[in-house]
N, C-alpha and C positions, 0 to 999 in steps of 0.2 A: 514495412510494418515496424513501429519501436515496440517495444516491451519495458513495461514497467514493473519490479515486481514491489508485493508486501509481504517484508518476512521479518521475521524475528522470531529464533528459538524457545522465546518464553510464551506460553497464552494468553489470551486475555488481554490483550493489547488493542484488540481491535483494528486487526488488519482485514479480516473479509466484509467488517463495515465500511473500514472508509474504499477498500477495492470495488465493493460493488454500487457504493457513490460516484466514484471515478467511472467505472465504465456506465454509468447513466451518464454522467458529465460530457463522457464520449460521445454519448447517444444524441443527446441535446442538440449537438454540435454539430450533428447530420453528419458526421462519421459514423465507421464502422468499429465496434469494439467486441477483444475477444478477451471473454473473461474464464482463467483457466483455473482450477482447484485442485490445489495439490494436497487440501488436510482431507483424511479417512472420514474427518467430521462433514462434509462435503455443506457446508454453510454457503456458500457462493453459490454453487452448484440451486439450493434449496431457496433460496433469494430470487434465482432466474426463473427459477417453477411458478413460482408465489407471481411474477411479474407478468402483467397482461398483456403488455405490448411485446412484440417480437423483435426491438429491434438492437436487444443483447445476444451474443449466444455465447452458449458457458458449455465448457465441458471439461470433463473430471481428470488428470493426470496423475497418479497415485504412481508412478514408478519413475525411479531416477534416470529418464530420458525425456524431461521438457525440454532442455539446452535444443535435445538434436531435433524431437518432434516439431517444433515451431519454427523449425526452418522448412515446414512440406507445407504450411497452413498459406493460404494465398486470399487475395478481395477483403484482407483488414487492414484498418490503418495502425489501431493499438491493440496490443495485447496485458492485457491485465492480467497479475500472478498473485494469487492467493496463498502464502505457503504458510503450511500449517506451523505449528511451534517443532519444536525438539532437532536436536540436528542429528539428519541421516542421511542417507544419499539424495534420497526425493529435496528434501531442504536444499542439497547443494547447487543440484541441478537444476534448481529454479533460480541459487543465486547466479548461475554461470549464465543464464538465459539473456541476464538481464541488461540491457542498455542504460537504465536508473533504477536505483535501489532506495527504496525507498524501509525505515525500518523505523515506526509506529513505537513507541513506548509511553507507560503511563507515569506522571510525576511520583513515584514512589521510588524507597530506596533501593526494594527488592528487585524493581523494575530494570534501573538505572544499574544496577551490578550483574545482570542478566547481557546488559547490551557488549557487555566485554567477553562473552561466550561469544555472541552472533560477529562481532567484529574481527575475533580471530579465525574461523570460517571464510568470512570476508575477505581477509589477507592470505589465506593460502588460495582462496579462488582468483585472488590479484596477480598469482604467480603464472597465471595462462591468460588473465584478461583484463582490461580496463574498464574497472567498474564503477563508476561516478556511486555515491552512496552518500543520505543522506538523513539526518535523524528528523520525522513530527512527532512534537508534543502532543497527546491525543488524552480526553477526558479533564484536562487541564479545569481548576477552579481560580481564573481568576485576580488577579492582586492579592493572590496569599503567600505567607512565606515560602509555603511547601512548591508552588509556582518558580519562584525566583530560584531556591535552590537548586532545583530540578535542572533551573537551566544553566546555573553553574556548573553543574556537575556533568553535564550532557556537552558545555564547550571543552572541556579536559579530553576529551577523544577526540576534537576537532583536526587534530593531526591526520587522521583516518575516517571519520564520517562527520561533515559539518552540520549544524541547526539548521532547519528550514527558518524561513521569518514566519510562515504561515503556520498557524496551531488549530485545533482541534476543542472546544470548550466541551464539559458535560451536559451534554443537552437532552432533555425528552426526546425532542424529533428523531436525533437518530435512532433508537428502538426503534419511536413507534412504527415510523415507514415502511423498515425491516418488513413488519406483519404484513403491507399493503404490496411488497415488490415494488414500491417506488421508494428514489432518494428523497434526500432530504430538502432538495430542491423544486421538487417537484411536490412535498408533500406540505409544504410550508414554502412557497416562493420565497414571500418576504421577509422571512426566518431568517434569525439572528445565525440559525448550524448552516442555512442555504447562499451568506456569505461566506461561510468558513470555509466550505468545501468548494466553491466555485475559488479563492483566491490559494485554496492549493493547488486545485487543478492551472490555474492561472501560471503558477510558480515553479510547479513541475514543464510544463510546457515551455515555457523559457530554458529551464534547465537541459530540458533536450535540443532546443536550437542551439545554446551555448554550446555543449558537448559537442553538437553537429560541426560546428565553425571550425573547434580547436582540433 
């Protein structure tokens, strides 16, 4: 089973959207996906309620022992990590979990000076593990300045976590889905968000073969 997780110590980023995109993506895929939540806010967890089909399952990890618990879980192929914002041990223990790390940020400056808290967590978790790690642009508008900055400022930590190619634009569909327990792929096939997130999913996947090789 890989695990992926989505963490970044600031809010509002949008990691239990695009995680319970992903483990639909999973779903799609006629795999098996486990989708874990580590925020008290249990957003992930309330995603899987909302969804009618059975064939995610979510369950809630609020104590800083996912690393160890997801080595007893058996009959999945991916694990999906939801990790809430703030760093404490639960945060950590989801980075240590993880085979790819994936850490969602919004083109803001606030955002973007947030991601050198979750990076240095990062690198003391590097000191017992090899953890592939990886920046997406998420709510992006666009061909605007504030776009292009964003992604200058986000390759200056390329030393330590590189840019995805793949981004995330501000889209209705992601909400509205949300409401329905289905992705955005599912809610909108033809949907402009339901390319976005299938050529993450695409991207990340690769990502894990690569790592698999080296």
């Amino acid at each position: 089973m890989k695990i992926i997780g989505f963490v970044n110590s600031k809010g509002g980023v949008g990691k239990s959207t695009i995680a319970s995109n992903i483990a639909v993506e999973v779903a799609i895929e006629g795999l098996k996906p486990l989708l874990i939540d580590s925020d008290v806010q249990g957003s992930s967890t309330a995603f899987r309620a909302t969804r009618e089909l059975d064939d995610i399952k979510a369950i809630s990890i609020t104590t800083p022992t996912i690393h160890k618990d997801l080595q007893g879980f058996n009959g999945f192929d991916m694990a999906i990590i939801d990790a809430g914002g703030r760093d404490t041990a639960v945060f950590r223990s989801a980075i240590m979990a993880c085979d790819l790390l994936i850490i969602p940020t919004n083109p803001s400056q606030y955002d973007i000076w947030a991601c050198g808290d979750c990076i240095q967590v990062l690198k003391e978790a590097r000191s017992y593990k090899d953890i592939p790690a990886y920046f997406v642009l998420n709510q992006l508008i666009p061909n605007t300045i504030v776009s292009k900055e964003a992604t200058e400022a986000l390759n200056e930590f390329s030393g330590d976590v590189r840019l995805l190619t793949s981004t995330l634009t501000s889209r209705v569909a992601f909400k509205n889905s949300v409401a329905y327990g289905k992705g955005v792929s599912e809610y909108e096939p033809e949907g402009k968000a339901s390319v976005e997130i299938k050529n993450l999913y695409k991207e990340m996947k690769e990502l894990l073969n690569e790592n698999k090789e080296t």
